[in-house]
C-alpha positions in Angstrom: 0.0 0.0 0.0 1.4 3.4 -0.9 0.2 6.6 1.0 -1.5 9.4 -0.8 -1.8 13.0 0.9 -4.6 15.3 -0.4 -5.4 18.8 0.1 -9.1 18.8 0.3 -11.7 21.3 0.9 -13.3 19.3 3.7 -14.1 21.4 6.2 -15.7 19.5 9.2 -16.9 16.5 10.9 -20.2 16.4 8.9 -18.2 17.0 6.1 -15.9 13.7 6.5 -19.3 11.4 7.1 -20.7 12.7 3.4 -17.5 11.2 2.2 -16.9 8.3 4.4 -18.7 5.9 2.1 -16.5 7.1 -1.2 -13.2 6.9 0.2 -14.6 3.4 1.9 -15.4 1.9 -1.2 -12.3 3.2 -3.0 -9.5 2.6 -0.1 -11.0 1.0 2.6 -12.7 1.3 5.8 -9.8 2.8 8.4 -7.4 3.7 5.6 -8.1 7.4 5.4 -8.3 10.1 7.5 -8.7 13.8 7.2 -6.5 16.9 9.5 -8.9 19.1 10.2 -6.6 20.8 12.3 -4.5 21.8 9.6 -5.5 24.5 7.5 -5.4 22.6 4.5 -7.2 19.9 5.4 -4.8 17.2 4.3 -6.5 14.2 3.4 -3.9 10.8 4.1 -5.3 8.0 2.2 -2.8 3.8 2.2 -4.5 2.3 -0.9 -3.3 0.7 -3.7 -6.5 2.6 -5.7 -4.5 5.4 -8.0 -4.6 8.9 -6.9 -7.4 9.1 -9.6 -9.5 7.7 -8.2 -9.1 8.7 -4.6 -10.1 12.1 -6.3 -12.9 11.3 -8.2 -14.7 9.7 -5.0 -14.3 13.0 -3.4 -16.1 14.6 -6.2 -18.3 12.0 -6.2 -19.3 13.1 -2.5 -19.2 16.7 -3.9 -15.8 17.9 -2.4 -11.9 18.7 -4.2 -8.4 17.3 -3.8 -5.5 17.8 -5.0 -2.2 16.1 -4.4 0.2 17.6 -1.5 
């Protein structure tokens, strides 16, 4: 598994349960987790999925990333 860091515009705890069940199905239950105490909001993500589509489930859940 490699790790991916993301900055994302997630914002808050509401916001990480809209995308809990994209970045599930794409890396995993317990393989991602957002900083919200950072300002950027780094997403870390261990998958093997590519970086792709790490992205297009947070799109999918209606929020951006962009690699770190």
């Amino acid at each position: 598994m490699s790790e991916l860091k993301l900055k994302t515009n997630i914002k808050c705890d509401a916001c990480v349960a809209k995308v809990t069940p994209y970045l599930n199905e794409v890396a995993g239950k317990e393989n991602w987790q957002v900083d919200l105490k950072d300002p950027a909001r780094v997403l870390t993500v261990n998958t093997d999925a590519p970086t792709e589509k790490v992205i297009e489930a947070l799109q999918k859940a209606g929020y951006r990333g962009e690699a770190v």
